[in-house]
Structures are given as structure tokens and as C-alpha cells.
N, C-alpha and C positions, 0 to 999 in steps of 0.2 A: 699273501702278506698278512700278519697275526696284528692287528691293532688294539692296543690295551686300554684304549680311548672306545665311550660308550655314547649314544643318545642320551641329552641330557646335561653331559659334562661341560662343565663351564670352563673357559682355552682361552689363553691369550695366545695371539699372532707373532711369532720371533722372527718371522721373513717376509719377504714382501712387499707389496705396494700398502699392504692395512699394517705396517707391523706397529704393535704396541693395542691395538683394537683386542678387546674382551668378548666373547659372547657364547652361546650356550649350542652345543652341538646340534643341530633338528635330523640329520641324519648323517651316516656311516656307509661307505662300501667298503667293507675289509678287504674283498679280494684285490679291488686295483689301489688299494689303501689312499682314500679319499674322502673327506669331511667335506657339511656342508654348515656354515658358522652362522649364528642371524648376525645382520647388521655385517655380515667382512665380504668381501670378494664380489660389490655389487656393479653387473652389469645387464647392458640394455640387451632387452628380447624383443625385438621386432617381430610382430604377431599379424598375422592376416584374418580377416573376418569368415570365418565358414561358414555361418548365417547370416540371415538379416539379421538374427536376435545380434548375434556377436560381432561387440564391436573391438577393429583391430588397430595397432595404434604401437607402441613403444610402451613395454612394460621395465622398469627395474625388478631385478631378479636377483639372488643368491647365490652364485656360483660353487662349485666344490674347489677344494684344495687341496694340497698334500697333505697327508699327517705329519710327515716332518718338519712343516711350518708351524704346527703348534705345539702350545706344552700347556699340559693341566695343570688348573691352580686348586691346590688343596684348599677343601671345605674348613677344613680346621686352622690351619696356620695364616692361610688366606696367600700364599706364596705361590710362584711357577714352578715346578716341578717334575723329575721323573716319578715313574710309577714302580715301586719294588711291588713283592709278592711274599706277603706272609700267612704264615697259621697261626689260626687261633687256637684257644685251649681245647676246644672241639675236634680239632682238626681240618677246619674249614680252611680252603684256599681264599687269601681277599687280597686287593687294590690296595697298597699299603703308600703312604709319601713319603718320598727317600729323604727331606730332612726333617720330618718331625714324628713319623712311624707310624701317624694315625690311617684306620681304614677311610679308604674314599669310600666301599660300597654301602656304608653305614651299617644297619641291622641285616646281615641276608639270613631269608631264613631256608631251612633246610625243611625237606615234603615230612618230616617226621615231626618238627617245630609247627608247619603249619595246619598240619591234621591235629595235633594239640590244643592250635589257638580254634579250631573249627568244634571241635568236643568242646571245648570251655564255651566257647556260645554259644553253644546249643541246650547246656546245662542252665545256662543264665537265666535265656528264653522259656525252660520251662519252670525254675523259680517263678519267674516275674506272671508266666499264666496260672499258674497256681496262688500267688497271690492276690492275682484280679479272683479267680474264683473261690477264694476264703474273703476276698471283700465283700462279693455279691452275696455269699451267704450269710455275715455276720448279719445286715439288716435284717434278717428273717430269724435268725437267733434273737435278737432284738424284742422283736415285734411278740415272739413267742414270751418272751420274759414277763413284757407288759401286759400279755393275759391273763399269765398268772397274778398281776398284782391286782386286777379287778376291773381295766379297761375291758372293753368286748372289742377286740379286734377284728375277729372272727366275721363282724356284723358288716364291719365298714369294708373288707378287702371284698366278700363275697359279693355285693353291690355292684363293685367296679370291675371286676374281673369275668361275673358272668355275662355268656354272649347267648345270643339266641339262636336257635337251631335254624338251620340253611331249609326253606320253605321246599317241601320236595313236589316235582312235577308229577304232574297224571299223565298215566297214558293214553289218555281219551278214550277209555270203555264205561 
């Protein structure tokens, strides 16, 4: 069974002991075509302790339901809904809502769109390290300038920057 309802999708209940209850899909089995709602279909799990650690007791639970009990409410019109299936200018298949036309999937993108978006920041990334390293060099362009104008730079950076050599061991002869 082909379910056109995804993870995520936000459904209101049209049958049932929850009907008129909203909530958002946590999962799907398409094959025995069966949703799990938060907040719908809640019943008690009586649980047994398998350790000491685990303590067992009456939990409330989310049960699954049918997909025919629910219907998806468009992002955009904000209405209950079936799902048409249209193309885009691309030729992309999407989740369309049969009374206001908008896609449900929002932006999908296609492995050609997102090897695109992957290239563009990667290009960005080495802008922006290129930029740090024409910042670190400008100081030093800087610094050189103000030699030429008569400061001794040369005097005060050699000062700080020199280290003393690493004291070398004997080999005891």
C-alpha cells in the first residue's frame, strides 16, 4: 500500500475515537499502511521490570492507525486536504494540495541542485580563508611602511621574536 503521507506531516484525525485531534506524523509503515500521530491514539503499555535498574509500571503510549483516518493539512492554506501530484518547471514530481495547488514538499532538491549548493561553499570557505590570510598579512605591510618613514621597527620586532637555541647534550666523552 503506496502512502503519500510522510514523517513530519502535520494530519488531522477524520475518524475515530481522536477525531478532529491535529498532530504531526513521528512515523509511517507504508507496507500495512499505518501512521503513528503524537498526542492521537493514546494507550496504556503495561511493562514488566527486566532489571533491578528497570522499573515496570503502566506507561502511555502512541499507538499506530490507519491512513485512512487521516488527512493532511496544507502548510500553506492551512486546510485538510487531499494530496495531488504535480511538475514543476524542472520537471520535478511534488506533493501538491488539491484546493490551493501549493507544494507540500517545500524546496526539494535534486543531487545536481545540491552538488551546486556544495561547490558554492566550498568557494565561499576559501574567499573567507583567503581573506583571514590578506588580513594577517596587511599588519606586516604596515609595519614595513613605518620603516620606511623613519621608525626602527626592525629593532623592536627582532627583540621579541628572537629565541635561544635548544642547549645541546654531551655525550659524556
Amino acid at each position: 500500500m503506496n502512502s503519500n503521507l510522510r514523517t513530519g506531516d502535520t494530519v488531522v484525525v477524520i475518524a475515530g475515537k481522536d477525531k478532529g485531534k491535529t498532530g504531526k506524523i513521528m512515523s509511517s509503515d507504508g507496507t500495512k499502511g499505518r501512521v503513528v500521530v503524537e498526542g492521537v491514539n493514546i494507550v496504556h503499555k503495561h511493562t514488566k521490570p527486566r532489571s533491578q535498574k528497570d522499573r515496570g509500571g503502566i506507561k502511555k503510549v502512541e499507538a499506530a492507525i490507519d491512513v485512512s483516518n487521516v488527512m493532511i493539512i496544507c502548510p500553506s492554506c492551512g486546510k485538510a486536504t487531499r494530496i495531488a501530484h504535480a511538475l514543476d518547471d524542472k520537471g520535478n514530481k511534488h506533493r501538491a494540495c488539491k484546493k490551493c495547488g501549493a507544494y507540500m514538499d517545500g524546496e526539494k532538491k535534486t543531487r545536481a541542485a545540491k552538488k551546486a549548493d556544495k561547490k558554492e561553499k566550498a568557494v565561499k570557505a576559501n574567499e573567507k580563508a583567503e581573506e583571514k590570510v590578506a588580513k594577517k598579512a596587511a599588519p606586516k605591510k604596515a609595519a614595513k611602511t613605518a620603516g620606511a618613514k623613519g621608525v626602527d621597527v626592525a629593532d623592536k620586532t627582532a627583540s621579541t621574536t628572537r629565541r635561544k637555541a635548544p642547549a645541546q647534550k654531551s655525550l659524556g666523552k
